[in-house]
C-alpha positions as CSV (number, residue, x, y, z in Angstrom):
1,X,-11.5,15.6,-23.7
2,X,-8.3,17.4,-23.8
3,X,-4.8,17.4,-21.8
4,X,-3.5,19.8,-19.9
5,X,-0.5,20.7,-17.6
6,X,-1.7,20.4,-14.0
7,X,0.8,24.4,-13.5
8,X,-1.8,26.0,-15.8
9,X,-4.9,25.1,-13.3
10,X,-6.4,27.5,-10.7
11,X,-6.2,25.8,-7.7
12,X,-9.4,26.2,-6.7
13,X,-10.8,23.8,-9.4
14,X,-8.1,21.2,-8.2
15,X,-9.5,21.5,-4.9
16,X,-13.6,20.9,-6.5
17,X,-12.0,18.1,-8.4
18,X,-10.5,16.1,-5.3
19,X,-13.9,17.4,-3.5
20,X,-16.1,15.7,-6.1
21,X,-14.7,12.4,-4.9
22,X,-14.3,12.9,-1.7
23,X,-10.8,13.3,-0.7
24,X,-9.5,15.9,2.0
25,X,-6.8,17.9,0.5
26,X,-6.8,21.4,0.5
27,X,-6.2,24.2,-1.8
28,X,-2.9,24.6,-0.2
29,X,-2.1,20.6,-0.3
30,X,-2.6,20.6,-4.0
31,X,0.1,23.5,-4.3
32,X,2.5,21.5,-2.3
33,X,2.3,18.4,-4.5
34,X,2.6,20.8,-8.0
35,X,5.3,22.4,-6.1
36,X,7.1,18.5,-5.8
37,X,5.8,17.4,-8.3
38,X,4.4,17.0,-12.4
39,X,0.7,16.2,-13.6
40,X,-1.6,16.2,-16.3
41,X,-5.5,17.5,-15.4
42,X,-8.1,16.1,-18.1
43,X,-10.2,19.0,-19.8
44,X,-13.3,19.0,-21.4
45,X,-14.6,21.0,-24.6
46,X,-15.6,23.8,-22.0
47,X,-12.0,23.8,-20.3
48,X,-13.8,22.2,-16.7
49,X,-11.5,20.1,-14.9
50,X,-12.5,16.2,-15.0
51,X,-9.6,14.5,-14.1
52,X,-5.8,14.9,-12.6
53,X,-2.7,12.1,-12.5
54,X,0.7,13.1,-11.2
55,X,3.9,11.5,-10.5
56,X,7.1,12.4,-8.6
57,X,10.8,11.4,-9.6
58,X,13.2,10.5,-7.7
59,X,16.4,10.1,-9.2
60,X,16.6,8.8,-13.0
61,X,15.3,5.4,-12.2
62,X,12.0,5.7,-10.1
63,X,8.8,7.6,-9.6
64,X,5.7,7.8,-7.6
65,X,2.3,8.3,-9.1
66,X,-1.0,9.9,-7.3
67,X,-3.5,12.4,-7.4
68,X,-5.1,10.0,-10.2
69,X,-9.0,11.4,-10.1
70,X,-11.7,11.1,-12.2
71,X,-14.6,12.8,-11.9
72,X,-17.7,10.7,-10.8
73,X,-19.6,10.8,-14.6
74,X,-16.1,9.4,-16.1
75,X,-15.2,6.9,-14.1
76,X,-16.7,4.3,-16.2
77,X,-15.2,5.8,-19.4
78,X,-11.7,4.8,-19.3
79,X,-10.6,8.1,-18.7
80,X,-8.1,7.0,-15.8
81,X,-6.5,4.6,-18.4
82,X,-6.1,7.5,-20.6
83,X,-4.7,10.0,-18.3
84,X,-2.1,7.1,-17.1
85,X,-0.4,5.8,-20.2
86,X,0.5,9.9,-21.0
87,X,1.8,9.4,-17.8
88,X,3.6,6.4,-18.7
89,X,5.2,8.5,-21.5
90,X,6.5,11.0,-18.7
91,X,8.4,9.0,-16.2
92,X,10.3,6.8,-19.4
93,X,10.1,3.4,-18.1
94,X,11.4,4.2,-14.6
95,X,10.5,1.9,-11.5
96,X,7.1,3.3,-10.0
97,X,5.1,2.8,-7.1
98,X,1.4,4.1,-5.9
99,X,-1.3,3.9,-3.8
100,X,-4.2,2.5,-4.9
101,X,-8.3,2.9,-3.8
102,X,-10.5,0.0,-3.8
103,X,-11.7,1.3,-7.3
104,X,-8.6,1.9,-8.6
105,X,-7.2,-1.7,-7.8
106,X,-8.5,-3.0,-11.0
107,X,-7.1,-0.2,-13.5
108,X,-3.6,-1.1,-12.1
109,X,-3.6,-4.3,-12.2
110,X,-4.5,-4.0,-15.8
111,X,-1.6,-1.9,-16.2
112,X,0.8,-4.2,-15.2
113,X,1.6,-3.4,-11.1
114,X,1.3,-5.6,-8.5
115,X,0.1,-5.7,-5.3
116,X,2.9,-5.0,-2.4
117,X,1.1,-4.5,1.0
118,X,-1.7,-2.6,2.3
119,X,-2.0,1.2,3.5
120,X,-3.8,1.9,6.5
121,X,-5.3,5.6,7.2
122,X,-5.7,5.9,10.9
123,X,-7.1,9.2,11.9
124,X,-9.1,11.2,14.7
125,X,-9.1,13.5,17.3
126,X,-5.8,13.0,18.7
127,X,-5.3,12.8,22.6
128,X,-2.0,12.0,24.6
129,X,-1.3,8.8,25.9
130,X,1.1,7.8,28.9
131,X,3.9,5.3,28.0
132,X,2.7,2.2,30.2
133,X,3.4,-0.4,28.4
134,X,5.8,0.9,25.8
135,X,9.1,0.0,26.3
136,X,11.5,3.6,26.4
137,X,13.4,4.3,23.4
138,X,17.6,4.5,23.9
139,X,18.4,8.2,23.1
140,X,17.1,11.4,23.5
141,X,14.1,12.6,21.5
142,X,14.1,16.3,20.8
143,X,13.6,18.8,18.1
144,X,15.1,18.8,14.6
145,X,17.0,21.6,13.2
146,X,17.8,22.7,9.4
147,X,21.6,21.1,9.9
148,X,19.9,17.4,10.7
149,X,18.2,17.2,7.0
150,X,21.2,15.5,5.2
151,X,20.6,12.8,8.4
152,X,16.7,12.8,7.7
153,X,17.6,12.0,3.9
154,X,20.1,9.2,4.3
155,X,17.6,7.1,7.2
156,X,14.5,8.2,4.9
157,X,16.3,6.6,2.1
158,X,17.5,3.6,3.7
159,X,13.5,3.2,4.7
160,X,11.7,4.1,1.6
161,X,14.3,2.0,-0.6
162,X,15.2,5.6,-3.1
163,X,16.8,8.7,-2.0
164,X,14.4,11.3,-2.2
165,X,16.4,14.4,-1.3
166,X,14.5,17.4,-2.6
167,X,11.3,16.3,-1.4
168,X,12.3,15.3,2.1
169,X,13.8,19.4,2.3
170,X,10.6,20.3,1.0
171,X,8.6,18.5,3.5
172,X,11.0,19.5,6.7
173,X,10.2,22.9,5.7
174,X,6.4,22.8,5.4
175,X,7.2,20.6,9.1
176,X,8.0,20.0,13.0
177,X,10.0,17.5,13.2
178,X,11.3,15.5,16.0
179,X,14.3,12.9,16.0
180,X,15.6,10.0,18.5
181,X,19.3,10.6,19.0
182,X,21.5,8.2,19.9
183,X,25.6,9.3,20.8
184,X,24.7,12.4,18.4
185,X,23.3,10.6,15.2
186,X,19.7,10.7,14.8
187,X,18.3,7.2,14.6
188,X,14.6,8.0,14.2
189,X,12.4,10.7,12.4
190,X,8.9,11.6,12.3
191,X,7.7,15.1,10.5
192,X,4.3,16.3,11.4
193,X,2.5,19.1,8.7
194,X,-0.6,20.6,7.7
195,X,-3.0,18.5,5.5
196,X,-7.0,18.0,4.9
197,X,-8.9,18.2,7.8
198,X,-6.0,18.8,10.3
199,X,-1.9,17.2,10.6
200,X,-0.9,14.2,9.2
201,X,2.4,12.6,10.5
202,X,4.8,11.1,8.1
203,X,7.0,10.1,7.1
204,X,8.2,8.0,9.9
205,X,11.4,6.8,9.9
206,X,13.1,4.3,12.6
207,X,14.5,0.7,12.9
208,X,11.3,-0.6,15.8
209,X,8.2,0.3,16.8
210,X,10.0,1.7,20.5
211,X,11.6,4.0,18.4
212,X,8.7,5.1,16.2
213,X,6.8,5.6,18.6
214,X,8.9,8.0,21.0
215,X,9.4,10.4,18.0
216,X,5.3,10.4,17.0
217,X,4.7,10.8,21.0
218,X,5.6,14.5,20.8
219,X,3.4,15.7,18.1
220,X,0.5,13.3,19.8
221,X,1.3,15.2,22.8
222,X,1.4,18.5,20.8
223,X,-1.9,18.3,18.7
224,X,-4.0,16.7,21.4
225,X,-7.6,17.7,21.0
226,X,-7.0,17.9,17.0
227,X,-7.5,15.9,14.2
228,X,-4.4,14.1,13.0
229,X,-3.7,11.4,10.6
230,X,-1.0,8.7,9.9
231,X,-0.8,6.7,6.8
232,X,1.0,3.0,8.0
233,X,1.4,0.1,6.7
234,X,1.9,-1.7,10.2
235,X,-1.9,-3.5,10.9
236,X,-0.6,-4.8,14.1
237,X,2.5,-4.3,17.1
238,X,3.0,-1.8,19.3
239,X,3.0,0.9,17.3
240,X,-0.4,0.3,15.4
241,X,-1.6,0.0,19.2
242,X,-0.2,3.3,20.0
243,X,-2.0,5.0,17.3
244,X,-5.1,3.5,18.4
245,X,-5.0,4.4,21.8
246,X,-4.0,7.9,20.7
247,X,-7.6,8.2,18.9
248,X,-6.5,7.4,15.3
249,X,-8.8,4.5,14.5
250,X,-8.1,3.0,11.1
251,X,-10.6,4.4,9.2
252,X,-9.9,3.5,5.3
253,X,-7.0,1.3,3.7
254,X,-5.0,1.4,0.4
255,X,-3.0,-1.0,-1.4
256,X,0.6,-0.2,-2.0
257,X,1.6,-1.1,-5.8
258,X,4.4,-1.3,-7.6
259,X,5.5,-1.8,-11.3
260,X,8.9,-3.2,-11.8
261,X,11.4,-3.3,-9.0
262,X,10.5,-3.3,-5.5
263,X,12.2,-1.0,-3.6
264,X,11.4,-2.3,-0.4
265,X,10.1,-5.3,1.2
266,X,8.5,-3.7,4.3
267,X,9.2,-6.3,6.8
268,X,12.3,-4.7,8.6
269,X,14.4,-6.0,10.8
270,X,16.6,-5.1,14.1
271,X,19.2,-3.1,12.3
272,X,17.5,-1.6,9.2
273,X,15.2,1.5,9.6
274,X,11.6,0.9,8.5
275,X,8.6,3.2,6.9
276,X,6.4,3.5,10.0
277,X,3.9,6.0,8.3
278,X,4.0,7.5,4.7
279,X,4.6,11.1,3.5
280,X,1.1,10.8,2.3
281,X,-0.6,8.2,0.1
282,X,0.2,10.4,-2.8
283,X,3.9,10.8,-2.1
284,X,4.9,7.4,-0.1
């Protein structure tokens, strides 16, 4: 086996390689994330791509890592192990945080993260709910524009726990995007793109689940009859319900990991904004 820069790659052997395991991103998904981001692919003598890992700065003291696949024949062979430490020696002992598979959960741990909270992938065909039972949000919810971005970054920061600048304006423009304004500020985000099989919705910024949800209810109301997704770590509340009774049934989880400082402790509270639903279990 032999390393490789993930640029060099024709995308669609990055796509057969996510294929080969099973996960749903397209051609065009793996461009985004080597458009955010940096990776390695592992090659073998005949240059076929067996493996991937990328990670995603933010800043000079933190990192994201994803995209870690191994081909089915080297999963046993340590070639994840491999593939991270040279990622080690890339993001220079920054703060890092993934998302990790059930089969991945032991290779992290051996690695030296630990377990923050679980991930869970709710997806289907979407349709649109009525709001009995859900309490109206204060504000007004409508469409984002290009001048509410440095807004977006500052509540997506206070959420995720890092300012992540570049790749918030890199996912607004791939995104519709709806906001909760309150006396002119926005309060509340959610961005809705294309992604595997259909949308996925995230991230979702806001300080309650009444806010959360009135800024997913338009893009419920907008892809209803399609396949959308939204990556969450809330398992229960009004806003898990919502996504339920919207037709996105939990259907897998992950476990959030993280290797030195936690950035965030996920439980919220009345005046701090929360992550209601990821960028994507690659990005966070």
């Amino acid at each position: 086996m032999r390393i490789g820069d993930i640029e060099g790659v024709e995308l669609d052997r990055l796509h057969a390689l996510s294929l080969s395991v099973g996960w749903p991103h397209r051609a065009e998904d793996w461009q985004f994330l080597r458009e955010a981001g940096q990776g390695f692919v592992a090659l073998d003598e005949i240059g076929r791509v067996l493996g991937s890992a990328m990670w995603f700065l933010h800043g000079s003291s933190f990192a994201t890592i994803g995209m870690v696949i191994t081909s089915p024949r080297l999963q046993t062979l340590g070639a994840a192990q491999w593939l991270m430490k040279r990622v080690f020696d890339k993001v220079g002992g920054r703060d890092l945080r993934l998302n990790a598979t059930r089969a991945a959960r032991r290779l992290y741990l051996s690695l030296g993260f630990q377990p923050e909270k679980t991930v869970y992938q709710c997806q289907g065909v979407a349709h649109a709910i009525g709001s009995a039972g859900v309490d109206e949000a204060h504000g007004e919810v409508r469409q984002l524009r290009a001048e509410h971005v440095p807004e977006i970054i500052a509540l997506d920061a206070a959420g995720f726990g890092v300012r992540r600048a570049a790749l918030v304006r890199k996912l607004f423009g791939q995104s519709v995007a709806y906001g909760l304004f309150e006396e002119g500020a926005v309060k509340a985000f959610a961005l809705c793109r294309p992604f595997g099989r259909g949308y996925v919705i995230g991230p979702v910024i806001a300080k309650g689940d009444t806010d959360a949800i009135a800024v997913v209810q338009p893009h419920v109301a907008e892809h209803s009859g399609s396949f959308l997704r939204v990556d969450t770590h809330m398992e229960s509340g009004e806003f898990a319900d919502f996504l339920s009774h919207s037709g996105m049934l939990v259907f897998d989880t992950v476990l959030t990991m993280s290797l030195g400082k936690r950035l965030a402790d996920f439980s919220g509270g009345a005046t701090m904004p929360m992550t209601y639903a990821l960028a994507s279990q690659t990005l966070g």
